[in-house]
C-alpha positions in Angstrom: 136.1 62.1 104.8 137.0 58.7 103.8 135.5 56.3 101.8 136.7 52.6 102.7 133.8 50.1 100.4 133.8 50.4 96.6 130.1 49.7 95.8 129.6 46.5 93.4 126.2 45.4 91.4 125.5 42.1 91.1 124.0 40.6 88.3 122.3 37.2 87.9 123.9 35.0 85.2 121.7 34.3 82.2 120.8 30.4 82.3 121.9 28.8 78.7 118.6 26.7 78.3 115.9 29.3 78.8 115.0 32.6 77.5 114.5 34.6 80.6 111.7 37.4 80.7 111.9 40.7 82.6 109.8 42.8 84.6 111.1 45.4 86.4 109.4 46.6 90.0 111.4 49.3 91.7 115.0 47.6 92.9 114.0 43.7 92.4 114.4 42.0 89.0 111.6 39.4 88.4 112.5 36.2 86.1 110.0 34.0 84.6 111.6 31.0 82.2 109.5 27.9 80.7 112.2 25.0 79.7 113.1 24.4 76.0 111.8 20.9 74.7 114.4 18.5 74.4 115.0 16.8 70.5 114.5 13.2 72.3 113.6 11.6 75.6 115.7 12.1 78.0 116.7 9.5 80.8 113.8 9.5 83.5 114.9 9.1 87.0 113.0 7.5 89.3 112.7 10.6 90.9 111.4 12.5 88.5 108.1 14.6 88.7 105.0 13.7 86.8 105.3 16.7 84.6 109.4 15.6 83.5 107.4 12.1 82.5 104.9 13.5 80.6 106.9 15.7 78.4 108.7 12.2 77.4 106.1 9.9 77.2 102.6 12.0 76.2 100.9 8.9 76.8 101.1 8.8 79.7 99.9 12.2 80.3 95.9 11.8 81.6 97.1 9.3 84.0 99.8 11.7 85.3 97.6 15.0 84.6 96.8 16.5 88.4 93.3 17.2 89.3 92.5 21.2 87.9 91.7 23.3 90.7 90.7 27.2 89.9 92.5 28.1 93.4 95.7 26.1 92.7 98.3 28.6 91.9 100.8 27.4 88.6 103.9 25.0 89.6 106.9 26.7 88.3 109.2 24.2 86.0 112.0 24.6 88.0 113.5 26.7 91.2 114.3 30.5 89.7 118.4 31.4 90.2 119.4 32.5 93.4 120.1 36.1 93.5 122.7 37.0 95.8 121.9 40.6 97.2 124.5 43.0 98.5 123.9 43.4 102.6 123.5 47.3 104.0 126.1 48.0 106.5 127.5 51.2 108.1 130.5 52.8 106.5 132.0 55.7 108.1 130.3 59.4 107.4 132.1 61.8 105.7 132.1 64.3 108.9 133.4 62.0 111.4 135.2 58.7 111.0 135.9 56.6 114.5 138.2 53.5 114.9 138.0 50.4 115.4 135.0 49.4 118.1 135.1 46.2 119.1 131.6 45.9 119.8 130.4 47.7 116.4 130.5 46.2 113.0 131.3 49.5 111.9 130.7 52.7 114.6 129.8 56.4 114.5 127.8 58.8 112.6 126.8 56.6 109.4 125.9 56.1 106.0 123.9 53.1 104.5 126.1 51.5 101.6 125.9 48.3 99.5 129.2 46.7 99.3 130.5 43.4 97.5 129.4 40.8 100.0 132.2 38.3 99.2 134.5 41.3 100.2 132.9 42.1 103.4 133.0 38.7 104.2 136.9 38.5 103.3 137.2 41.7 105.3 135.5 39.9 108.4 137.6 36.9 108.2 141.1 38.6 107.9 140.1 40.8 111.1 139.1 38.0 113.4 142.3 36.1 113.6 144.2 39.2 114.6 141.8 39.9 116.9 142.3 36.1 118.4 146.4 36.6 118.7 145.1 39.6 120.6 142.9 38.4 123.1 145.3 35.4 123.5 148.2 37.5 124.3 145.9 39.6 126.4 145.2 36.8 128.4 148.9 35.7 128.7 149.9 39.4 130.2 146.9 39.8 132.7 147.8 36.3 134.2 149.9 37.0 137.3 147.0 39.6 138.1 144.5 36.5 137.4 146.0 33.9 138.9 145.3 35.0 142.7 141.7 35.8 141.8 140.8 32.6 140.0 142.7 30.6 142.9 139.8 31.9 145.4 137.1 29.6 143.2 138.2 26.1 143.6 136.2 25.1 146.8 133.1 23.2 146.6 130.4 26.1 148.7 130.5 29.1 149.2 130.6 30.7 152.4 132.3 33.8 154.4 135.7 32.9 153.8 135.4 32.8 150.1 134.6 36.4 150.3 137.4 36.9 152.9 140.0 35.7 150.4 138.2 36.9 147.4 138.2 40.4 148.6 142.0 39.8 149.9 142.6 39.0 146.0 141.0 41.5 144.8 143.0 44.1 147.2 146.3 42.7 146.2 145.5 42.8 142.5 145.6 46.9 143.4 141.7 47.0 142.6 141.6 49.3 145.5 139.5 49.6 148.9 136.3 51.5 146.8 136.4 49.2 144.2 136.7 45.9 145.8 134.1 47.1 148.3 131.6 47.7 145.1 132.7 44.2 142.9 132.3 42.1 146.5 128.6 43.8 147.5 128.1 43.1 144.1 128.9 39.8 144.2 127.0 39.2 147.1 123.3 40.6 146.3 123.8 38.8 142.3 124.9 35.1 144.5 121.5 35.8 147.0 119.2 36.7 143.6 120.3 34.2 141.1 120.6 31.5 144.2 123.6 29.7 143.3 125.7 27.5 145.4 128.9 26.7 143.6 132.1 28.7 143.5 132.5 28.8 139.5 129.4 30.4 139.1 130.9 33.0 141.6 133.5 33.5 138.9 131.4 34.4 136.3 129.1 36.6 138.6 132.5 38.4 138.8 133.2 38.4 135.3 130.0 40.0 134.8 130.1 42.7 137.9 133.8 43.9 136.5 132.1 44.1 133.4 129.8 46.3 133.9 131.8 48.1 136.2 134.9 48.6 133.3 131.5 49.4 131.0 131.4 53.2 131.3 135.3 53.0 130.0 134.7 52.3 126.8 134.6 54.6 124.3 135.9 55.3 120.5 138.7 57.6 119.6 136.7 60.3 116.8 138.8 61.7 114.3 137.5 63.6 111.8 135.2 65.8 113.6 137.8 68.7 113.2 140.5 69.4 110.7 142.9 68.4 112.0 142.2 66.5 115.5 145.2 67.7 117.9 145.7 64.8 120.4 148.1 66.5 123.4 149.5 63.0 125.1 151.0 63.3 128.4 152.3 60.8 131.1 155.3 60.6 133.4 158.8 59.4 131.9 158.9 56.0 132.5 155.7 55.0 131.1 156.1 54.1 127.8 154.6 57.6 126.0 156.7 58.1 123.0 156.6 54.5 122.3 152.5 54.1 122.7 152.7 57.7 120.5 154.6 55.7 117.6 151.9 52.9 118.1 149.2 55.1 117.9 150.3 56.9 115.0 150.7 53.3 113.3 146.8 52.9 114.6 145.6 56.0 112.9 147.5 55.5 109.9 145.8 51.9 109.5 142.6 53.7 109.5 143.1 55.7 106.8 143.9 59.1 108.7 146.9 61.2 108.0 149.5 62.1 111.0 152.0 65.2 112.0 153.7 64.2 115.0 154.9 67.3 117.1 158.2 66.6 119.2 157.3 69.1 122.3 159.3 66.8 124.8 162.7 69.0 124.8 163.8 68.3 128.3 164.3 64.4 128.0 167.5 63.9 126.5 166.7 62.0 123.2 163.3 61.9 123.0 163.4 63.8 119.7 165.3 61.6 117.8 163.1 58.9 118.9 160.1 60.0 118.1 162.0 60.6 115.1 162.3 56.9 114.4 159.3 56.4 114.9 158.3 59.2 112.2 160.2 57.0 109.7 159.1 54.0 110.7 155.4 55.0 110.3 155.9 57.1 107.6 154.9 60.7 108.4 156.4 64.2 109.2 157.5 65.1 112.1 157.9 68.8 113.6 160.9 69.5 115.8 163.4 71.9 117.3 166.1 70.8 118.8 165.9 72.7 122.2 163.4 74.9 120.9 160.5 75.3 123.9 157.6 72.7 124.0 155.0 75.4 123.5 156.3 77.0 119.8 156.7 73.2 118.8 153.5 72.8 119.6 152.1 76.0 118.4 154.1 75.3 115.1 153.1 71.6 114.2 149.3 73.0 114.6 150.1 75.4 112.5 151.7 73.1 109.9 149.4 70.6 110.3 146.0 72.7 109.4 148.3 74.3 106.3 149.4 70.5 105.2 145.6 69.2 105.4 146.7 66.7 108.0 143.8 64.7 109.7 145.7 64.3 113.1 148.5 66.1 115.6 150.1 64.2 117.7 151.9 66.4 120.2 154.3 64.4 122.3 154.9 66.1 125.9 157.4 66.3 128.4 157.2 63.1 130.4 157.0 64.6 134.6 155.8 63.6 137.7 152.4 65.4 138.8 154.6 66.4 141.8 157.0 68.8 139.8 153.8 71.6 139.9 156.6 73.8 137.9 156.5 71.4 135.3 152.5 71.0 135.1 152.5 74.3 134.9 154.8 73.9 131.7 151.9 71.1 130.3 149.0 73.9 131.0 151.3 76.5 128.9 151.3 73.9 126.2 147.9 73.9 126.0 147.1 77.8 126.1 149.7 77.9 123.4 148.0 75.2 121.4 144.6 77.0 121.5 146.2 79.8 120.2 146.7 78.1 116.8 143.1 76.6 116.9 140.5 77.7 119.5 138.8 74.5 119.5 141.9 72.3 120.2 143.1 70.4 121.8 140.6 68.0 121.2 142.2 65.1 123.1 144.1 65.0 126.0 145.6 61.7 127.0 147.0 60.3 129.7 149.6 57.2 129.4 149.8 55.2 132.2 152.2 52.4 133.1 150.0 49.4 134.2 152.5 48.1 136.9 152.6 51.5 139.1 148.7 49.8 140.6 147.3 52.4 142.8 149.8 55.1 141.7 148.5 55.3 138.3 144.9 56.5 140.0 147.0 58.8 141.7 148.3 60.1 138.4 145.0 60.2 136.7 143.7 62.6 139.2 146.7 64.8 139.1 146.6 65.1 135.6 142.9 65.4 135.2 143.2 68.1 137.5 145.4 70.1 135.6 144.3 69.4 132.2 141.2 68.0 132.2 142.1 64.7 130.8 139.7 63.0 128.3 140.9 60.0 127.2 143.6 57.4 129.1 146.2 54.8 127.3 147.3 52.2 129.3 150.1 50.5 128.7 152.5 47.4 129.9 149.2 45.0 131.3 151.8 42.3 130.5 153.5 40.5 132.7 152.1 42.8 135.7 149.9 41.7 138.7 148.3 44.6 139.6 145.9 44.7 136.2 142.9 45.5 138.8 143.9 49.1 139.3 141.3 49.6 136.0 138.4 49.0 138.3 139.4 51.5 140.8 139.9 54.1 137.3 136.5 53.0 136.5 135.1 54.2 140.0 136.8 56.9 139.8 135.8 57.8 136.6 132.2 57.2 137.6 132.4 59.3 140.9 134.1 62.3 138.4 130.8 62.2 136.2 128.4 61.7 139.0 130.0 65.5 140.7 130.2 67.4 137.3 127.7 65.3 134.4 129.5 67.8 131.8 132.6 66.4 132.1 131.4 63.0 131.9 134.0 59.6 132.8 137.1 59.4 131.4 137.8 56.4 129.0 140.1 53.8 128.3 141.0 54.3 124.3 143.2 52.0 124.3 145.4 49.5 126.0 149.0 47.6 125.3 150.3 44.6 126.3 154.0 44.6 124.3 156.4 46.4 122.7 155.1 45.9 118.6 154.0 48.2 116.9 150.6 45.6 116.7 150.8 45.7 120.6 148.2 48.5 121.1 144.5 47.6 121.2 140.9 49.0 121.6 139.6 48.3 125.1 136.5 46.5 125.4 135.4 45.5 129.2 134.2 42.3 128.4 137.1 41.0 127.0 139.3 42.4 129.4 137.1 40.8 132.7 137.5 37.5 130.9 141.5 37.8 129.9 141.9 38.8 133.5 140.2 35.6 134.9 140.4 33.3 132.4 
């Protein structure tokens, strides 16, 4: 569907002092060159090869001359040009085109294309400092959460009462009873295997248990798969969901797809106009109706958006507490309504969750799930919050929820935010994540 590289030939300059000859097998260019005779003797170094001598001084020649061999193969005059070949690397399919993966050079269903290797290169290098600020500032919001865990690693043994106040960490960082249980057996069978016997390797036995707990939560975000990708986000009010909507939008728009945002939450006063700003801000339409119900908006920005050839919907709705069942109801109208203008949608349904609420977020997740059938979570406002462990106990979770019905699968993280930018929202990896949170 979208076509990011521009393929580029190379071709090998044509040295000035030789008359190269060509012969052509399949894709590789052969070049063969014997050195024009210089009009006088040049300079010798005292590095130079018998052969340079010789053509200066032919007297010199049967002293010089190597011993004929009918095995030896010929000594070439001098080192043929470099060629500099164009690297194979994935660029997105035509059907299907993923975000950014962390993990992945480039991810998804793919096609083998030469590019320009100086502009892959570029590419690589203007990515990697943004990706830097982020993990930096990453690390800067999940300290309070970190702080209390890294604090249980500076003794010199280990013993009982490290995993007394580790698990006492973990517990207050709202990793949750389950979880901690899990990371702290864990712990202990990696500490008796691997046999180590100071505290800072405990650290990084964590890092890599949270790890591969958080693993099963990644995931990337397809769009492209259907024409257009409807994405019904839902969350309570409070939790930053029109906001992470606006940064999403900006997400997709940075990689290449086109966005129709849908304005389906009527009951919060103002949440039209903004969402409206952050329309302008990005750049692309929005539907709306100003107390019009949440189900026609929705039905209608479908509806526009597979007559406008849009890649994504983005249908923002009402913001509720899993409590209000009257208003999940409402959310589980939306999306009958929505199927109505396309069978097969919605395709995504997210869940934005405030990263501060700890335990209550899980709460959420299951409420939600259980209504909607979630498939995909944001999580937002990681800064500045100590309770950044309440992802392990989603990832349990998650795990238990594929374990009882394989077709639903876990649900994933798709993204994470730790600010207010627009730049502020960021593909979750697990990896980095375990080592922001105790770094």
């Amino acid at each position: 569907m979208f076509s990011f590289f521009k393929k580029k030939f190379f071709s090998s300059p044509t040295p000035t002092p030789t008359v190269p000859e060509t012969t052509e097998t399949s894709d590789i260019t052969v070049i063969s060159e014997e050195p024009a005779k210089p009009d006088t003797a040049p300079y010798q170094d005292i590095a130079a090869s018998p052969k340079d001598i010789t053509a200066a001084e032919p007297e010199l020649a049967p002293q010089l001359a190597p011993t004929p061999t009918s095995a030896a193969p010929p000594v070439p005059t001098q080192p043929p040009p470099a060629v500099k070949l164009a690297p194979a690397i994935l660029a997105p399919a035509l059907v299907a085109k993923p975000l950014y993966d962390p993990n992945v050079s480039m991810i998804g269903s793919a096609l083998v294309a030469p590019i320009d290797i100086d502009q892959a290169t570029a590419s690589v290098a203007a990515a990697a400092p943004d990706r830097e600020r982020w993990l930096s500032k990453l690390t800067s919001g999940l300290r309070k959460t970190g702080t209390s865990i890294s604090a249980v690693f500076v003794g010199n043994q280990i013993d009982e009462q490290l995993y007394e106040d580790l698990e006492s960490a973990l517990l207050m960082a709202d990793t949750g009873v389950k979880a901690t249980e899990y990371l702290i057996k864990e712990i202990r069978r990696r500490v008796k295997d691997s046999g180590v016997t100071h505290p800072v390797a405990v650290r990084n036995i964590l890092i890599e248990s949270l790890t591969q707990l958080l693993k099963p939560l990644e995931k990337a975000l397809v769009i492209g798969e259907f024409q257009p990708t409807v994405i019904m986000v839902a969350g309570v009010n409070g939790a930053g969901k029109t906001t992470t909507i606006g940064k999403l939008t900006r997400h997709l728009a940075n990689s290449g797809a086109s966005v129709l945002l849908a304005a389906a939450d009527t009951f919060r006063a103002a949440a039209r106009e903004q969402l409206s700003i952050w329309a302008d801000r990005n750049t692309v339409d929005i539907i709306s109706q100003e107390g019009g119900d949440p189900a026609a908006v929705s039905y209608d920005a479908v509806t526009a958006g597979k007559a406008r050839g849009r890649d994504v919907v983005l249908v923002d709705t009402a913001g509720r507490l899993p409590t209000q069942l009257h208003l999940m109801e409402e959310l589980k109208k939306i999306k009958r309504v929505v199927q109505k203008a396309d069978a097969t949608a919605p395709h995504e349904v997210l869940l934005v969750i405030d990263g501060n609420t700890g335990q209550n977020a899980l709460a959420q997740v299951k409420s939600f799930d259980e209504a909607l059938s979630l498939t995909g979570l944001i999580v937002t406002k990681l800064d500045g919050t100590a309770k950044g462990g309440v992802l392990a106990a989603i990832a349990l979770w998650s795990r238990e929820r594929a374990a009882s019905n394989p077709k639903l699968g876990t649900v994933p993280v798709y993204f994470i935010g730790v600010g207010e930018k627009l730049e502020d929202l960021e593909t979750f990896n697990a990896r980095e994540f375990s080592q922001a949170l105790l770094a």
